[in-house]
MARVEXTI-945478 format. One line per 2 residues: their letters; for each residue y, z negated, x negated of C-alpha. Coordinates in steps of 0.2 Angstrom, whole numbers, padded with zeros to 4 digits, always signed. Layout:
BEGIN
A = Y:Z:X ~ ... $
//
This chain:
BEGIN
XX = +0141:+0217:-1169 ~ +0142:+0233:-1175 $
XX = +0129:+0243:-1181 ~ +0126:+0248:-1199 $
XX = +0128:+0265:-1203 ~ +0110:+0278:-1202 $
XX = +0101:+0276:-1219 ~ +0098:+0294:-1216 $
XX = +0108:+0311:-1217 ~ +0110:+0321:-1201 $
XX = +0105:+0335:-1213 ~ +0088:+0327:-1222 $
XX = +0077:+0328:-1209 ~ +0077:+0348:-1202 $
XX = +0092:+0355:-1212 ~ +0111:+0355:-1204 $
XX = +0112:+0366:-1189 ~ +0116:+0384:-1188 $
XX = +0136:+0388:-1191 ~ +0148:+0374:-1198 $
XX = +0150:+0357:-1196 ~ +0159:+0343:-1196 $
XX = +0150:+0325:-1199 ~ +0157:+0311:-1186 $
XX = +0145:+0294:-1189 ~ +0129:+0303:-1195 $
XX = +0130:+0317:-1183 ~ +0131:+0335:-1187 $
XX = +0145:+0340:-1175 ~ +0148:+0358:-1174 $
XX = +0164:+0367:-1177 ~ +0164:+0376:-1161 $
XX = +0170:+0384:-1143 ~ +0166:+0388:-1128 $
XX = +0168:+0407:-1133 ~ +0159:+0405:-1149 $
XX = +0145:+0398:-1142 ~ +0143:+0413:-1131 $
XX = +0144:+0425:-1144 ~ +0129:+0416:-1152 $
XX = +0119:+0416:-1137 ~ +0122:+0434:-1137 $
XX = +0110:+0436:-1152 ~ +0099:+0420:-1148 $
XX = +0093:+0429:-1131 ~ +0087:+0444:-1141 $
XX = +0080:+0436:-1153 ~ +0071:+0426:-1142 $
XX = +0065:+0411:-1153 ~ +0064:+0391:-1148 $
XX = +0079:+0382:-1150 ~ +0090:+0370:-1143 $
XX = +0108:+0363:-1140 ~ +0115:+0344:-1139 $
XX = +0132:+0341:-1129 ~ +0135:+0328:-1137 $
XX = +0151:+0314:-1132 ~ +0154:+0297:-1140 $
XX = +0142:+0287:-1131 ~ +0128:+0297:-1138 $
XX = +0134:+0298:-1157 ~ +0135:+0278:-1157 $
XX = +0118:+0276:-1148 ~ +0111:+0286:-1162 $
XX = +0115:+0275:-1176 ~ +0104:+0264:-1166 $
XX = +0090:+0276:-1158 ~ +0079:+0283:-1171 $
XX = +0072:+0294:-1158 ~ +0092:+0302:-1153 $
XX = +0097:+0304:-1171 ~ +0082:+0313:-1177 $
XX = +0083:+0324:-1162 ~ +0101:+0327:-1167 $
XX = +0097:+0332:-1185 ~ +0082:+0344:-1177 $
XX = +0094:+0353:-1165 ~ +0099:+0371:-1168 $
XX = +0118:+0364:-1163 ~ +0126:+0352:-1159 $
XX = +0142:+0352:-1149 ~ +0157:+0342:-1144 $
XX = +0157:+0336:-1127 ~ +0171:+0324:-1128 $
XX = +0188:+0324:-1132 ~ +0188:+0313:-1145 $
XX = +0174:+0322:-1156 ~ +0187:+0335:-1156 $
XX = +0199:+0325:-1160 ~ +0190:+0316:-1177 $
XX = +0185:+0335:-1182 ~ +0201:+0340:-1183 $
XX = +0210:+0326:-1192 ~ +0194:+0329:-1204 $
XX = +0201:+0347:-1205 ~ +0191:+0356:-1192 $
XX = +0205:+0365:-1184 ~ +0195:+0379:-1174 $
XX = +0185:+0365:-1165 ~ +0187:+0365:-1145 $
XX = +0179:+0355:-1133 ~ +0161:+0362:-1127 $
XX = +0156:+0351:-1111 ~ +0140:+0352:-1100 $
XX = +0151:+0357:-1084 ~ +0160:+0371:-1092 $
XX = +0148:+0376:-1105 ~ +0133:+0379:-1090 $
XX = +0144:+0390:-1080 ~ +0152:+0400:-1092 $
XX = +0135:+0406:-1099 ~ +0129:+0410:-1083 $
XX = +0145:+0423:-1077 ~ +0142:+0429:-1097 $
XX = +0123:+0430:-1095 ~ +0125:+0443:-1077 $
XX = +0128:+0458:-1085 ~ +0115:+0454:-1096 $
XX = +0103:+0449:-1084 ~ +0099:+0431:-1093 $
XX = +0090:+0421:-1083 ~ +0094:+0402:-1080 $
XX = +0081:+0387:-1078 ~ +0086:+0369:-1073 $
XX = +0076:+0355:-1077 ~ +0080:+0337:-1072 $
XX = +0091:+0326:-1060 ~ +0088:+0320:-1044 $
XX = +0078:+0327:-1032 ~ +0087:+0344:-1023 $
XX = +0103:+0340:-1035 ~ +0097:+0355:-1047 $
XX = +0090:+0364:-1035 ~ +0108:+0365:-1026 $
XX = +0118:+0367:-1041 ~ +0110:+0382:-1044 $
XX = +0114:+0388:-1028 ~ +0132:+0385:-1033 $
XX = +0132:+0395:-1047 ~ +0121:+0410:-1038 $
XX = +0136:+0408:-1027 ~ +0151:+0408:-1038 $
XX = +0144:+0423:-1050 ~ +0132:+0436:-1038 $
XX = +0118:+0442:-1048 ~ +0115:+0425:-1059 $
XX = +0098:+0425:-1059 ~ +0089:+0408:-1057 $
XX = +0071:+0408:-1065 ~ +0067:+0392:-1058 $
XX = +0071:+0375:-1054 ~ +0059:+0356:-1057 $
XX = +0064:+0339:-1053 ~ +0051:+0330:-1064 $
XX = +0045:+0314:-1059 ~ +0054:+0298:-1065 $
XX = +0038:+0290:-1071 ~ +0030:+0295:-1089 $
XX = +0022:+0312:-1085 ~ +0004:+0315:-1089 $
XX = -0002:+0327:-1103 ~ -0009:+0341:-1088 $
XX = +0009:+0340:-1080 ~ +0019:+0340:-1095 $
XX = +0007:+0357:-1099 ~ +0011:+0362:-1082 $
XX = +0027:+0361:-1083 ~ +0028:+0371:-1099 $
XX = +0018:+0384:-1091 ~ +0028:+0386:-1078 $
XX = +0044:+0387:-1089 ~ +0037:+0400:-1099 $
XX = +0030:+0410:-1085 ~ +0049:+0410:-1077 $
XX = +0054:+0421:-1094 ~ +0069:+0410:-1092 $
XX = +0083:+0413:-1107 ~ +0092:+0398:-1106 $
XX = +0081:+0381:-1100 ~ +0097:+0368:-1092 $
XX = +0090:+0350:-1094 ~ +0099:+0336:-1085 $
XX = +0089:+0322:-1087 ~ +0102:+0311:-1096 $
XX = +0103:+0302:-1114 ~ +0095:+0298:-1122 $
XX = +0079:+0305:-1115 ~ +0085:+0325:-1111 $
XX = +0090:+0326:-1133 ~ +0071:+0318:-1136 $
XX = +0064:+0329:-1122 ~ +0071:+0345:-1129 $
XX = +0065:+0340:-1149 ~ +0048:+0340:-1142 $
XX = +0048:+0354:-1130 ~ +0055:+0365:-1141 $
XX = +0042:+0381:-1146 ~ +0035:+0377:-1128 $
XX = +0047:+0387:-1118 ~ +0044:+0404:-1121 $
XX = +0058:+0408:-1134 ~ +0071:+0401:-1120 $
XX = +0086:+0392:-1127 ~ +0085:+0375:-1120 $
XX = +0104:+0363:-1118 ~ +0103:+0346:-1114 $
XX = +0120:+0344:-1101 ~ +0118:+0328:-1092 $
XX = +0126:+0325:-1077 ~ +0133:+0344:-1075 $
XX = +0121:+0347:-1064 ~ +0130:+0333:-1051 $
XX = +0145:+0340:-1053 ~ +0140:+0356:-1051 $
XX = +0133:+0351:-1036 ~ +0148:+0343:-1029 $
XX = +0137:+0323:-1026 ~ +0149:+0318:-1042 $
XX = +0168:+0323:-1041 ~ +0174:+0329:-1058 $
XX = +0193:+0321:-1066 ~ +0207:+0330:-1064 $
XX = +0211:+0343:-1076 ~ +0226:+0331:-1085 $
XX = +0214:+0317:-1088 ~ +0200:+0328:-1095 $
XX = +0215:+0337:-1106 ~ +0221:+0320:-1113 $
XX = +0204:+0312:-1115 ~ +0205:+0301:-1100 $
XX = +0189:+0307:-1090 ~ +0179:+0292:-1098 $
XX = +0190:+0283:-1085 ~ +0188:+0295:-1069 $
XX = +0169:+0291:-1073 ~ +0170:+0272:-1076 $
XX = +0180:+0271:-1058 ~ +0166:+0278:-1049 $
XX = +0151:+0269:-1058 ~ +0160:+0254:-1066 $
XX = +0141:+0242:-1064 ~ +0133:+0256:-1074 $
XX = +0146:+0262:-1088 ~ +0156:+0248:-1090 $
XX = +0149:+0243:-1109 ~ +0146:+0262:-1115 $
XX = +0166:+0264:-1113 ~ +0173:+0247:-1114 $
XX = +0160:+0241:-1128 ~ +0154:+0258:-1137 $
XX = +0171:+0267:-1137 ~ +0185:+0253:-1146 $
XX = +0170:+0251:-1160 ~ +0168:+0272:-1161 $
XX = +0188:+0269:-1165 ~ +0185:+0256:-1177 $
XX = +0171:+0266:-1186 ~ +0179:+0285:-1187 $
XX = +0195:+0278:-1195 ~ +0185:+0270:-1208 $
XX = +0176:+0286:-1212 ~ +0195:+0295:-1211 $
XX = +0203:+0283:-1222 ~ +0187:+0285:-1235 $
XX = +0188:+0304:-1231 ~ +0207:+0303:-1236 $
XX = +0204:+0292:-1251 ~ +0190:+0301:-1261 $
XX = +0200:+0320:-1258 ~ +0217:+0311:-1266 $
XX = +0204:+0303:-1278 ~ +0214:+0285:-1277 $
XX = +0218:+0272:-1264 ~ +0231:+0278:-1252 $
XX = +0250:+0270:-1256 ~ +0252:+0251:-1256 $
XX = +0234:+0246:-1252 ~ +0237:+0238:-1269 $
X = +0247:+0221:-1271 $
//
């Protein structure tokens, strides 16, 4: 069955995010690039003030009609912005045409060469034990000079209130600029709503499995099927038990759903029904 849609606009709850942005099912997608986004960390690493970014993809903007939790940590985030393909594709049938795909394995290591000649420093939070650890040996690698503040795989269990202190203490004592969290959805967009203003002015981006990748334990697609929209099924190949109903469930009823809201879109600006829906 398919879920209603939220009672509540991805504006109401914290105002829309900074920039423009396109609504896709109740999320406040940003209109957006790779080199945009740069440009605006340029000023958020001076300005030094809490904020933080969801990558988010289709998976995550259905869950959140249902999540309470994800959805008001998507109307709190400072941006939001489009991982997948098809996010990009909605936004510009709805008229965004400067939106570009902005995905956690692109989007950490391009801050990182930006951030070298401007000495930002890079904190990654999350994933499996040594898996963040050596993916920021990857990127030390790839650009010399990136300079790691500090890594933490925290443990899978709740953590307590002394080590969630911790935890932020040591974040702030790294005088990191940019906090990479790769814990996964929905629990890395929660974890950044109420950890923001706990990290030392650092800007914090929830990138799920990037931090795999850029480890090299998770191959990435091919360049054509990421171009085309096809890396849903590079990644339901390698863990079919695990993503089977997020992509063959979640993603035919995102379809369904988004050309609803594009034929309602396409109605109210013509102001009538579109030709021959009438008998």
């Amino acid at each position: 069955m398919l879920a209603p849609p939220p009672t509540q606009n991805p504006t109401t709850a914290a105002g829309p995010p900074e920039g423009e942005w396109t609504g896709i099912l109740g999320t406040a997608v940003s209109i957006t690039s790779i080199d945009k986004v740069l440009r605006t960390f340029e000023t958020w690493a001076v300005d030094r003030r809490d904020r933080y970014v969801v990558v988010r993809d289709v998976h995550g903007v259905m869950r959140a009609r249902q999540d309470d939790l994800l959805r008001s940590s998507h109307e709190a985030s400072d941006m939001t912005v489009p991982d997948g393909m098809p996010l990009v594709w909605v936004a510009k049938l709805k008229g965004a045409d400067s939106i570009a795909r902005v995905c956690g394995p692109e989007l950490l290591p391009a801050v990182c060469k930006h951030g070298v000649p401007r000495k930002w420093r890079h904190y990654f939070l999350g994933g499996l034990p040594g898996v963040a650890e050596a993916a920021s040996r990857n990127l030390a690698g790839m650009y010399p000079g990136l300079e790691i503040a500090g890594t933490y795989c925290p443990p899978f269990r709740a953590m307590s209130e002394d080590e969630d202190r911790a935890m932020c203490a040591n974040i702030r004592a790294s005088k990191a600029d940019f906090v990479w969290v790769g814990l996964g959805t929905p629990k890395q967009e929660i974890w950044m709503r109420r950890h923001r203003g706990q990290c030392g002015g650092a800007t914090i981006l929830g990138v799920g499995a990037a931090f795999d990748i850029l480890a090299g334990t998770i191959p990435r697609a091919p360049a054509f099927m990421r171009k085309y929209g096809l890396e849903w099924l590079h990644r339901l190949v390698q863990e079919p038990r695990r993503l089977w109903r997020r992509y063959l469930l979640l993603a035919p009823a995102f379809i369904l759903l988004t050309s609803r809201e594009l034929l309602e879109a396409w109605v109210r600006r013509r102001g009538s029904a579109p030709p021959g829906s009438h008998n």
